[in-house]
Backbone as CSV, one residue per row, in Angstrom:
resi,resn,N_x,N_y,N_z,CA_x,CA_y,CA_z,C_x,C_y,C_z
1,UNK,100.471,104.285,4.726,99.999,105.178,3.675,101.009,105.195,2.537
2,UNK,100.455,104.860,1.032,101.194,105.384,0.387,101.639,106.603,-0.433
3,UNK,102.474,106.932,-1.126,103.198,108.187,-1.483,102.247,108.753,-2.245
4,UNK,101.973,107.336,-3.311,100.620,108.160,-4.301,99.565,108.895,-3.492
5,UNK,98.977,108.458,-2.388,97.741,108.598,-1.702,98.267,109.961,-1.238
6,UNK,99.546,110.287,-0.844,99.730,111.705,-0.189,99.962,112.224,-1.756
7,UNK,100.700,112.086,-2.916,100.268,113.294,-3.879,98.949,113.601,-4.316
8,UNK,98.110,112.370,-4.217,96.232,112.660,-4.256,96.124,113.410,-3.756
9,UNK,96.927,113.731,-2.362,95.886,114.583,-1.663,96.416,116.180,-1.908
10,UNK,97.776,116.174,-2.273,98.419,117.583,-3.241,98.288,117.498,-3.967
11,UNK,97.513,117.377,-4.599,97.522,117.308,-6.595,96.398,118.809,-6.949
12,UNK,95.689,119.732,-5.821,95.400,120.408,-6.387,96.150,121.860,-5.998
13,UNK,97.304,121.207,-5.442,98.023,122.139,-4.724,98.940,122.522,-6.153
14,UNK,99.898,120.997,-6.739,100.275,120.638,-8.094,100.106,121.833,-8.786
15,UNK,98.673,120.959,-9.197,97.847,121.796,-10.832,97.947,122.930,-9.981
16,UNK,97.557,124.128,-9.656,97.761,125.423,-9.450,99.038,125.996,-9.642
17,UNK,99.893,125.390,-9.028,101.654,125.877,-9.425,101.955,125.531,-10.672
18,UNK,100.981,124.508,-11.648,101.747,124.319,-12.960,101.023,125.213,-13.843
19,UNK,99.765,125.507,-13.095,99.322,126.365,-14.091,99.080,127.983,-13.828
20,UNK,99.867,128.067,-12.998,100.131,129.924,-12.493,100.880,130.695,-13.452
21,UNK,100.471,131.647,-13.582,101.763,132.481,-14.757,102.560,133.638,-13.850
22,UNK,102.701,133.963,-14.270,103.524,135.167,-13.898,102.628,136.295,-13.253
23,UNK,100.996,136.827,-14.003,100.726,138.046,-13.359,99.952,137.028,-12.254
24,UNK,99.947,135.848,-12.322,99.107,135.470,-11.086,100.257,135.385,-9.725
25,UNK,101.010,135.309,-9.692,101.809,135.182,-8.955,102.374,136.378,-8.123
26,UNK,102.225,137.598,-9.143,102.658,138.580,-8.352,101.340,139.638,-7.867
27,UNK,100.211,138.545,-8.521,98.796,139.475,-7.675,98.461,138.408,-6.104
28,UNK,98.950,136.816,-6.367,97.977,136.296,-5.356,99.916,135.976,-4.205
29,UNK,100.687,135.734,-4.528,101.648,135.978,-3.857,102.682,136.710,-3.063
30,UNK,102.953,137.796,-4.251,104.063,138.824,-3.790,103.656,139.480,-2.936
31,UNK,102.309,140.452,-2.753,101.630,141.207,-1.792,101.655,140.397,-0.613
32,UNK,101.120,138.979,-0.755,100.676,138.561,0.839,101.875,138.350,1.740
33,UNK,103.063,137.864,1.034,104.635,137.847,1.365,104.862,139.314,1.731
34,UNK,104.605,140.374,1.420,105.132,141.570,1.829,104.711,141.895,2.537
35,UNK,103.561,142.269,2.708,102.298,142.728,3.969,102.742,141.842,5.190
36,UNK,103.019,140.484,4.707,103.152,139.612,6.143,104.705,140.183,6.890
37,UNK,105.578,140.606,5.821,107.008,140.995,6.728,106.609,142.016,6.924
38,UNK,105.868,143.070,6.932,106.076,144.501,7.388,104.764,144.511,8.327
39,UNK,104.024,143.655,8.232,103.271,142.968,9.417,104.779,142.901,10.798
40,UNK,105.018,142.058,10.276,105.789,141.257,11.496,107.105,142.043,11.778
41,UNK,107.214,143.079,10.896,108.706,143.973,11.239,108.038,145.219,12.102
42,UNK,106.724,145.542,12.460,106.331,146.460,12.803,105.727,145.890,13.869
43,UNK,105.278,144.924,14.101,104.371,144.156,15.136,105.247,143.953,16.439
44,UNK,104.671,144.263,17.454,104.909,143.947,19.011,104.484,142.335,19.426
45,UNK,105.318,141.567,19.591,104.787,140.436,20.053,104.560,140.031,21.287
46,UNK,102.932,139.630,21.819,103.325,139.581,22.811,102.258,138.227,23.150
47,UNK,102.699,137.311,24.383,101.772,136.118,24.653,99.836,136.274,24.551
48,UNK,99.458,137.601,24.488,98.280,137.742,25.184,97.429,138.112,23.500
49,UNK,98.388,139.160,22.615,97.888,139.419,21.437,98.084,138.586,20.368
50,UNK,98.916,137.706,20.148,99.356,137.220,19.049,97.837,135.723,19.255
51,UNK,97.639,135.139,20.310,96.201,134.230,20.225,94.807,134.846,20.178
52,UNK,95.009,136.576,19.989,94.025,136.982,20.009,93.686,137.489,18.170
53,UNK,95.041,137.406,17.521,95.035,137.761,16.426,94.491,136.069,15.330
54,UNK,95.662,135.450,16.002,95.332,133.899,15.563,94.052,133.596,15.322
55,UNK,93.039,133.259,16.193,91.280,133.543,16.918,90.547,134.540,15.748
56,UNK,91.162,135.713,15.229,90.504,136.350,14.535,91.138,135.440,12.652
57,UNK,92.040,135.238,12.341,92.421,134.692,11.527,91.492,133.201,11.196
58,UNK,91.478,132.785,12.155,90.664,131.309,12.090,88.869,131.381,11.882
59,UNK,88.841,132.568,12.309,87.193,132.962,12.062,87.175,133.371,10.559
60,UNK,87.703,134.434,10.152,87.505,134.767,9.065,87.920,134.022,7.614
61,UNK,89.346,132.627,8.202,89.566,132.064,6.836,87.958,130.921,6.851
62,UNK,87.399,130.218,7.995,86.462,129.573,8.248,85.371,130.360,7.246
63,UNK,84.881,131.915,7.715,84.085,132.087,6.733,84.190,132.352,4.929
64,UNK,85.827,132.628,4.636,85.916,132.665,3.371,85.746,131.391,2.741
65,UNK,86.257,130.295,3.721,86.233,128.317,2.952,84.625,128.188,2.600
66,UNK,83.273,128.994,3.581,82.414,128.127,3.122,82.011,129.327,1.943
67,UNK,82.315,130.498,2.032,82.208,131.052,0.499,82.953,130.227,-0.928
68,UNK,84.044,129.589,-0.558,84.515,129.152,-1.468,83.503,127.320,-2.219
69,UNK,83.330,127.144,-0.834,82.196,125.711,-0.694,81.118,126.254,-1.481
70,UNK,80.290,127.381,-1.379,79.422,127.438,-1.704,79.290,127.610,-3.250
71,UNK,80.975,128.425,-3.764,81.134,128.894,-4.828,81.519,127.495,-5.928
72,UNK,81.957,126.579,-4.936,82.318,125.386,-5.920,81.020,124.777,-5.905
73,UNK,80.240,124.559,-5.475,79.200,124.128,-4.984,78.017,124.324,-6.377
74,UNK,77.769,125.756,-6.517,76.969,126.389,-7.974,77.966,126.092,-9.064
75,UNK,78.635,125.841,-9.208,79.968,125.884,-10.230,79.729,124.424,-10.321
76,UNK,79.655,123.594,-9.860,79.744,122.446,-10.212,78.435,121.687,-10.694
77,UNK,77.569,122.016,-9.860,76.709,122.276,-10.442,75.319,122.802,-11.307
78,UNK,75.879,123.993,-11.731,75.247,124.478,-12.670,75.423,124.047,-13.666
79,UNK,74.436,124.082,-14.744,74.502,123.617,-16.195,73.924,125.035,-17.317
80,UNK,73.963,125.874,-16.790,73.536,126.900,-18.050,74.758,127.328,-19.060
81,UNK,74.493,128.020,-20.595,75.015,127.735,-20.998,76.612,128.343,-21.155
82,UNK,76.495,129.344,-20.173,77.889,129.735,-19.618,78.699,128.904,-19.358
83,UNK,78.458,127.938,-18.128,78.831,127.020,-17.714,79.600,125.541,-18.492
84,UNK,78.509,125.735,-19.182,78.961,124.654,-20.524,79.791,125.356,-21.597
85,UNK,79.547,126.847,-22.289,80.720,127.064,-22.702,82.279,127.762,-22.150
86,UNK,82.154,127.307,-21.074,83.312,127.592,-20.262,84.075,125.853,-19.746
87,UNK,83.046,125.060,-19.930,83.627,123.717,-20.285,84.144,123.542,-21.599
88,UNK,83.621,124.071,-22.817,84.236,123.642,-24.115,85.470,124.527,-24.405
89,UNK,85.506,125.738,-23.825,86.553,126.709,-24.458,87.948,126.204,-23.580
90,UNK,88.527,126.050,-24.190,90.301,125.793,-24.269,91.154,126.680,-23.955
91,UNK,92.016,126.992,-23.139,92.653,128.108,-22.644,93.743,127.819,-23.570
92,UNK,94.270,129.101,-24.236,95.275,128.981,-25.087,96.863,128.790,-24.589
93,UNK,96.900,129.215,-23.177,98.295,128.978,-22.289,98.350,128.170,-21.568
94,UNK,97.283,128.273,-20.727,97.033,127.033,-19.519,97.353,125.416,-20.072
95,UNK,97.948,124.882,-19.426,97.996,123.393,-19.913,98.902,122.377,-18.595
96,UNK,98.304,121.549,-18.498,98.977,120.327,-17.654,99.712,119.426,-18.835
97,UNK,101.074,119.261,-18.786,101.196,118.227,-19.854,100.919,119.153,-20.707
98,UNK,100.865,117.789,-21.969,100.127,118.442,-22.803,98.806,118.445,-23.280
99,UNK,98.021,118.621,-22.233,96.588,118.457,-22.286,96.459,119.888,-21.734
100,UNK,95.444,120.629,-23.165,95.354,122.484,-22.572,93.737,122.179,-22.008
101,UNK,94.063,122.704,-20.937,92.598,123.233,-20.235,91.522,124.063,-20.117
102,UNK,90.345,123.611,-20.211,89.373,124.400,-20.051,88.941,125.408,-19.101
103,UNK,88.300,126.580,-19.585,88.320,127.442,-18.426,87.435,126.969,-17.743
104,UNK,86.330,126.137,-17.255,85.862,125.427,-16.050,87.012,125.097,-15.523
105,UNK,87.739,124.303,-16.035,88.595,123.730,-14.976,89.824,124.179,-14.604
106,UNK,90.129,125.629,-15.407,90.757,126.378,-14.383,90.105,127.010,-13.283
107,UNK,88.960,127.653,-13.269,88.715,128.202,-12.351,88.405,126.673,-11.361
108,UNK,87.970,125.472,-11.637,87.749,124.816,-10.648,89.100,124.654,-9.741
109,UNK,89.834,124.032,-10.466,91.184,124.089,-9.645,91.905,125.314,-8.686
110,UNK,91.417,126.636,-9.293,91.614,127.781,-8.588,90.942,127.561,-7.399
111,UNK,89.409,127.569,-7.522,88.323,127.202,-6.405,89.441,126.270,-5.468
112,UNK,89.780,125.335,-5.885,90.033,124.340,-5.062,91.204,123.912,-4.288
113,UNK,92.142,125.017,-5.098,93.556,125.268,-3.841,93.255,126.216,-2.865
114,UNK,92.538,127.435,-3.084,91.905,128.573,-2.098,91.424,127.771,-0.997
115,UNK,90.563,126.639,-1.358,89.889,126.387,-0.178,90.802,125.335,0.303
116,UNK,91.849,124.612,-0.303,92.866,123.848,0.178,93.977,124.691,1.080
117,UNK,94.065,125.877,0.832,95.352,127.039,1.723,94.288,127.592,2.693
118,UNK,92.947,127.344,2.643,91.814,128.274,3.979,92.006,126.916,5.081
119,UNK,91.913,125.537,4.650,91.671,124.460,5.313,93.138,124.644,5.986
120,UNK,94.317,124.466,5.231,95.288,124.609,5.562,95.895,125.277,6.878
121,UNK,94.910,126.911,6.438,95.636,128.085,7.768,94.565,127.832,9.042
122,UNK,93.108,126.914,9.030,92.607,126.769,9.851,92.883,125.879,10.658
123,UNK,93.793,124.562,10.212,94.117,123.385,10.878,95.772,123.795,11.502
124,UNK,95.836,125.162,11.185,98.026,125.806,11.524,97.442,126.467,12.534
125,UNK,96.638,127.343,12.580,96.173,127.860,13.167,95.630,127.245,14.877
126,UNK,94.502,126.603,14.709,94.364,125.743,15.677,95.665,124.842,16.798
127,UNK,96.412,124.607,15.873,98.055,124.068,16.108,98.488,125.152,17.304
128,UNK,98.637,126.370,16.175,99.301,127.604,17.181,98.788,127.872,18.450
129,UNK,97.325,127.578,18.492,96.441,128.182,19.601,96.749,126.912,21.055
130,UNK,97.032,125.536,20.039,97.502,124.541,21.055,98.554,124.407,21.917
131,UNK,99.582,125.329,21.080,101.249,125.516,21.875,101.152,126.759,23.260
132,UNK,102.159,126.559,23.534,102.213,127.412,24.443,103.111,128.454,23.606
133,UNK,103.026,129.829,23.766,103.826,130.741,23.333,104.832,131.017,23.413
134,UNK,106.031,130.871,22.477,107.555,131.199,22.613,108.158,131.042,21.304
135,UNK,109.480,131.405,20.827,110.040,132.315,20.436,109.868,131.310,18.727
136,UNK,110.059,130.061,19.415,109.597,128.586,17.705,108.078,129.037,17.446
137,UNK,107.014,129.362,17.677,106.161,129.678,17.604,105.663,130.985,16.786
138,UNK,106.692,131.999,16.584,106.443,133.011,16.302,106.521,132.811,14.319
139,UNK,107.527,131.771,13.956,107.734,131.019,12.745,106.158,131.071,12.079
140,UNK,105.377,129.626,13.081,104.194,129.110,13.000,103.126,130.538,12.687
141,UNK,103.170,131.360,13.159,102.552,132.445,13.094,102.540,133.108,11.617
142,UNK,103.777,133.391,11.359,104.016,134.086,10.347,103.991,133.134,8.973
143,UNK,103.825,132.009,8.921,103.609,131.166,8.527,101.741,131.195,7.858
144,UNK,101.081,131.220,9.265,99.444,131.146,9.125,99.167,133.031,8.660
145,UNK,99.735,133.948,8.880,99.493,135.218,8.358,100.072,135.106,6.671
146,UNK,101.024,134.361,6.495,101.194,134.497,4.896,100.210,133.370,4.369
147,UNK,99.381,132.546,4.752,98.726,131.678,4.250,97.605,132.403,4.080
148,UNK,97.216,133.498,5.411,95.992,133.640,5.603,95.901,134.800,4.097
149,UNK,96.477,135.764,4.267,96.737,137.001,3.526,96.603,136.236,2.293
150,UNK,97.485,135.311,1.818,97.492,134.639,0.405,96.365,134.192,-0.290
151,UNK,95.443,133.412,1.019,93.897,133.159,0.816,93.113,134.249,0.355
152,UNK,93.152,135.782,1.256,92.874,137.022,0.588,92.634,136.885,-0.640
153,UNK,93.882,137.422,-1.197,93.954,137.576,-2.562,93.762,136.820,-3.230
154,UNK,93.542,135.249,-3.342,93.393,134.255,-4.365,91.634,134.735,-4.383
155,UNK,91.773,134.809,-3.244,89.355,135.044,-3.027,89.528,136.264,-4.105
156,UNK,90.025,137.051,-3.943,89.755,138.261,-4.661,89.936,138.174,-6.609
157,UNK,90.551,137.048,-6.603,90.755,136.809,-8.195,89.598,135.410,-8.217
158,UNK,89.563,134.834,-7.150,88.315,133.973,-7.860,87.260,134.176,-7.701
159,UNK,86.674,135.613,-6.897,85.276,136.353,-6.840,85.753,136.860,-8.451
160,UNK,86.892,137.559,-8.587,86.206,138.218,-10.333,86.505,137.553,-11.398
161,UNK,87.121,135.852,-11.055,86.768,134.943,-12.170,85.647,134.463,-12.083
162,UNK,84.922,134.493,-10.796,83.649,133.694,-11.249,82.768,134.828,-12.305
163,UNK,82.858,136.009,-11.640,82.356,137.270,-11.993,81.818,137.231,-13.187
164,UNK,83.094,137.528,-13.893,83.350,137.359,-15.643,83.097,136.026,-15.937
165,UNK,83.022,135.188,-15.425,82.822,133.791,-15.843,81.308,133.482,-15.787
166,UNK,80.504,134.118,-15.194,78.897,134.076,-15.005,78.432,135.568,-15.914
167,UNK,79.194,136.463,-15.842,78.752,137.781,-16.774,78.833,137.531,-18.000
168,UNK,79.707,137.093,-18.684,80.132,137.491,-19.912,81.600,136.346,-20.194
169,UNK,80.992,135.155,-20.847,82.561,134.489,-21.345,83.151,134.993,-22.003
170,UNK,83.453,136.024,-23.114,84.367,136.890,-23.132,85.558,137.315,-22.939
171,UNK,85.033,137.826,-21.651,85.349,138.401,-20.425,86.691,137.553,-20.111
172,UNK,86.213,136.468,-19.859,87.387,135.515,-18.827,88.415,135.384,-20.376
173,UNK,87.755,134.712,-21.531,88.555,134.805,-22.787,89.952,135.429,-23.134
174,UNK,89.435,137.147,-23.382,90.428,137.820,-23.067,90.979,138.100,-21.940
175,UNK,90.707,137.828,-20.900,91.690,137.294,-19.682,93.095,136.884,-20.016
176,UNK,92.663,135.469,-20.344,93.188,134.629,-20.948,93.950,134.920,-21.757
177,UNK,93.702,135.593,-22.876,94.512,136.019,-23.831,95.557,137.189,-23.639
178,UNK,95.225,137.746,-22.372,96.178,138.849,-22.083,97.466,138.310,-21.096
179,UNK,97.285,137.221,-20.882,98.043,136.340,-20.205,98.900,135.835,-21.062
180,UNK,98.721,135.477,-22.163,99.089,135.122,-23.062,100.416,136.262,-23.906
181,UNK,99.744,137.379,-24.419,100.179,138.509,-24.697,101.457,138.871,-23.076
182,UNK,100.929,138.619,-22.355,102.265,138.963,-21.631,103.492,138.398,-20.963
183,UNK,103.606,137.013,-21.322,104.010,135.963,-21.472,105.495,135.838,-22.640
Protein backbone atom coordinates (compact mmCIF):
# COMPACT_ATOMS: atom_id res chain seq x y z
CA UNK A 1 0.00 0.00 0.00
CA UNK A 2 0.99 3.29 -0.70
CA UNK A 3 1.29 6.46 1.58
CA UNK A 4 -0.84 8.45 -0.90
CA UNK A 5 -3.58 5.68 -0.80
CA UNK A 6 -3.53 5.92 3.18
CA UNK A 7 -3.82 9.96 3.04
CA UNK A 8 -6.92 9.21 0.47
CA UNK A 9 -8.28 7.55 2.90
CA UNK A 10 -7.64 10.64 5.71
CA UNK A 11 -8.18 13.37 3.61
CA UNK A 12 -11.61 13.92 5.06
CA UNK A 13 -10.31 13.64 8.36
CA UNK A 14 -7.53 16.56 6.82
CA UNK A 15 -10.14 18.97 5.35
CA UNK A 16 -12.13 19.09 8.68
CA UNK A 17 -9.05 20.05 10.90
CA UNK A 18 -8.07 22.66 8.21
CA UNK A 19 -11.18 23.95 8.13
CA UNK A 20 -12.38 24.05 11.93
CA UNK A 21 -12.26 27.40 13.67
CA UNK A 22 -12.18 28.03 16.94
CA UNK A 23 -16.08 28.06 18.04
CA UNK A 24 -16.17 24.69 16.29
CA UNK A 25 -13.76 23.22 18.28
CA UNK A 26 -14.82 24.16 21.55
CA UNK A 27 -18.60 23.09 20.68
CA UNK A 28 -17.70 19.61 18.87
CA UNK A 29 -14.43 18.91 21.03
CA UNK A 30 -13.85 20.44 24.39
CA UNK A 31 -17.21 19.04 25.92
CA UNK A 32 -16.71 15.46 24.58
CA UNK A 33 -12.97 15.54 26.16
CA UNK A 34 -14.50 16.65 29.44
CA UNK A 35 -17.57 14.58 29.90
CA UNK A 36 -15.27 11.61 28.88
CA UNK A 37 -12.71 12.42 32.03
CA UNK A 38 -15.34 12.97 34.55
CA UNK A 39 -16.99 9.97 32.92
CA UNK A 40 -14.00 7.97 33.72
CA UNK A 41 -12.91 9.85 37.07
CA UNK A 42 -16.27 8.90 38.52
CA UNK A 43 -16.80 5.51 36.84
CA UNK A 44 -16.32 2.05 38.62
CA UNK A 45 -14.62 -0.25 36.34
CA UNK A 46 -15.49 -3.37 36.19
CA UNK A 47 -15.06 -6.68 33.60
CA UNK A 48 -18.90 -7.26 33.41
CA UNK A 49 -20.02 -3.33 32.87
CA UNK A 50 -17.57 -1.71 30.85
CA UNK A 51 -18.73 -4.57 27.58
CA UNK A 52 -22.02 -3.78 28.55
CA UNK A 53 -21.48 -0.05 28.07
CA UNK A 54 -19.19 -0.69 24.88
CA UNK A 55 -22.50 -2.89 23.27
CA UNK A 56 -24.57 0.17 24.00
CA UNK A 57 -22.00 2.64 22.34
CA UNK A 58 -21.75 0.48 19.17
CA UNK A 59 -25.58 0.41 18.76
CA UNK A 60 -26.18 3.86 18.99
CA UNK A 61 -22.96 5.26 16.93
CA UNK A 62 -24.35 2.39 14.17
CA UNK A 63 -27.65 4.22 14.29
CA UNK A 64 -26.31 7.85 14.15
CA UNK A 65 -23.77 6.63 10.79
CA UNK A 66 -26.94 5.61 8.90
CA UNK A 67 -28.57 9.05 9.90
CA UNK A 68 -25.57 10.57 8.69
CA UNK A 69 -25.78 8.08 5.29
CA UNK A 70 -29.02 9.07 4.85
CA UNK A 71 -28.24 12.79 5.42
CA UNK A 72 -25.38 12.68 2.83
CA UNK A 73 -27.41 10.71 0.79
CA UNK A 74 -30.42 13.80 0.15
CA UNK A 75 -27.55 16.26 0.21
CA UNK A 76 -25.95 14.88 -2.51
CA UNK A 77 -28.45 14.39 -4.19
CA UNK A 78 -30.79 16.93 -4.17
CA UNK A 79 -30.90 19.62 -6.72
CA UNK A 80 -33.39 22.35 -5.48
CA UNK A 81 -32.49 25.63 -5.42
CA UNK A 82 -31.11 25.75 -1.92
CA UNK A 83 -28.94 23.19 -2.72
CA UNK A 84 -27.53 24.84 -5.69
CA UNK A 85 -27.23 28.09 -3.95
CA UNK A 86 -25.35 26.64 -1.25
CA UNK A 87 -23.06 25.24 -4.07
CA UNK A 88 -22.42 28.79 -5.51
CA UNK A 89 -22.03 30.75 -2.21
CA UNK A 90 -18.35 31.02 -1.04
CA UNK A 91 -17.59 30.93 2.56
CA UNK A 92 -15.74 34.01 3.41
CA UNK A 93 -13.23 32.12 6.07
CA UNK A 94 -13.36 28.62 5.19
CA UNK A 95 -10.64 27.78 2.69
CA UNK A 96 -8.26 24.78 1.80
CA UNK A 97 -5.22 26.42 0.30
CA UNK A 98 -6.17 28.93 -1.33
CA UNK A 99 -9.22 27.74 -2.78
CA UNK A 100 -12.36 29.28 -0.42
CA UNK A 101 -15.15 26.88 -0.14
CA UNK A 102 -18.52 26.49 -0.71
CA UNK A 103 -21.04 25.97 1.82
CA UNK A 104 -22.14 22.55 0.14
CA UNK A 105 -18.95 21.51 0.62
CA UNK A 106 -18.50 22.44 3.93
CA UNK A 107 -21.24 20.88 5.23
CA UNK A 108 -20.34 17.85 2.93
CA UNK A 109 -17.05 17.38 4.44
CA UNK A 110 -18.63 17.94 7.93
CA UNK A 111 -21.19 15.06 6.87
CA UNK A 112 -18.27 13.12 6.08
CA UNK A 113 -15.77 13.11 9.00
CA UNK A 114 -18.94 12.46 11.50
CA UNK A 115 -19.57 9.47 9.70
CA UNK A 116 -15.72 8.80 9.34
CA UNK A 117 -15.29 9.15 13.63
CA UNK A 118 -19.00 6.86 13.87
CA UNK A 119 -17.17 4.17 11.47
CA UNK A 120 -14.17 4.75 13.41
CA UNK A 121 -15.73 4.17 17.20
CA UNK A 122 -17.68 1.16 15.65
CA UNK A 123 -14.66 -0.74 14.23
CA UNK A 124 -12.59 0.42 18.23
CA UNK A 125 -15.28 -0.66 19.63
CA UNK A 126 -15.78 -4.11 18.24
CA UNK A 127 -11.77 -4.37 18.91
CA UNK A 128 -12.57 -3.72 22.67
CA UNK A 129 -15.37 -6.28 22.80
CA UNK A 130 -12.60 -8.76 21.16
CA UNK A 131 -9.93 -8.34 24.05
CA UNK A 132 -10.15 -9.73 27.07
CA UNK A 133 -10.48 -7.12 29.90
CA UNK A 134 -7.52 -5.52 31.72
CA UNK A 135 -5.92 -2.61 32.81
CA UNK A 136 -4.30 -1.67 28.56
CA UNK A 137 -7.80 -1.88 27.71
CA UNK A 138 -9.26 0.63 29.82
CA UNK A 139 -7.04 3.33 27.37
CA UNK A 140 -9.08 1.64 24.34
CA UNK A 141 -12.22 2.49 26.14
CA UNK A 142 -11.76 5.89 26.90
CA UNK A 143 -10.54 6.33 23.68
CA UNK A 144 -14.10 4.91 21.94
CA UNK A 145 -16.16 7.17 24.74
CA UNK A 146 -14.25 10.37 23.49
CA UNK A 147 -14.88 9.35 19.88
CA UNK A 148 -18.27 8.32 20.67
CA UNK A 149 -19.33 11.63 22.68
CA UNK A 150 -17.38 13.69 19.88
CA UNK A 151 -19.69 12.00 17.22
CA UNK A 152 -22.57 13.47 19.58
CA UNK A 153 -21.86 16.75 19.15
CA UNK A 154 -20.57 16.98 15.56
CA UNK A 155 -24.46 15.24 14.82
CA UNK A 156 -25.76 18.02 16.76
CA UNK A 157 -24.07 20.86 14.59
CA UNK A 158 -24.68 18.96 11.40
CA UNK A 159 -28.54 18.32 12.21
CA UNK A 160 -28.63 22.37 12.56
CA UNK A 161 -26.41 22.89 9.53
CA UNK A 162 -28.44 20.93 7.49
CA UNK A 163 -31.39 22.70 9.28
CA UNK A 164 -30.50 26.23 8.23
CA UNK A 165 -29.09 24.93 5.17
CA UNK A 166 -32.61 23.47 3.88
CA UNK A 167 -34.62 26.45 5.87
CA UNK A 168 -33.22 29.45 4.94
CA UNK A 169 -29.55 30.10 3.18
CA UNK A 170 -29.22 33.00 5.10
CA UNK A 171 -29.23 31.35 7.90
CA UNK A 172 -26.02 29.23 7.36
CA UNK A 173 -24.56 32.77 5.66
CA UNK A 174 -24.53 34.56 8.73
CA UNK A 175 -23.25 31.58 10.40
CA UNK A 176 -20.56 32.01 8.53
CA UNK A 177 -20.08 35.41 8.97
CA UNK A 178 -20.17 35.27 12.69
CA UNK A 179 -17.32 33.01 12.48
CA UNK A 180 -15.73 35.33 10.80
CA UNK A 181 -16.52 38.33 13.20
CA UNK A 182 -15.05 36.17 15.87
CA UNK A 183 -12.00 35.25 14.48
Amino acid sequence: MKISQFKETLLPVIDYYRIMSGREFWFDIAPSTVLTCIFFYFSNFSSTGLPNVNSSIINFNAIMAGFNVAAISIFVTGSNSVIQSLKNEKSKTKQIGERKLSLYKITFINLIYSLFIQFLTVFLGVCYNLLYFNEKNIALFFIICLLFLHSIFLNFRNISNLYFSIKEKQTVIDLTKEDQDQE
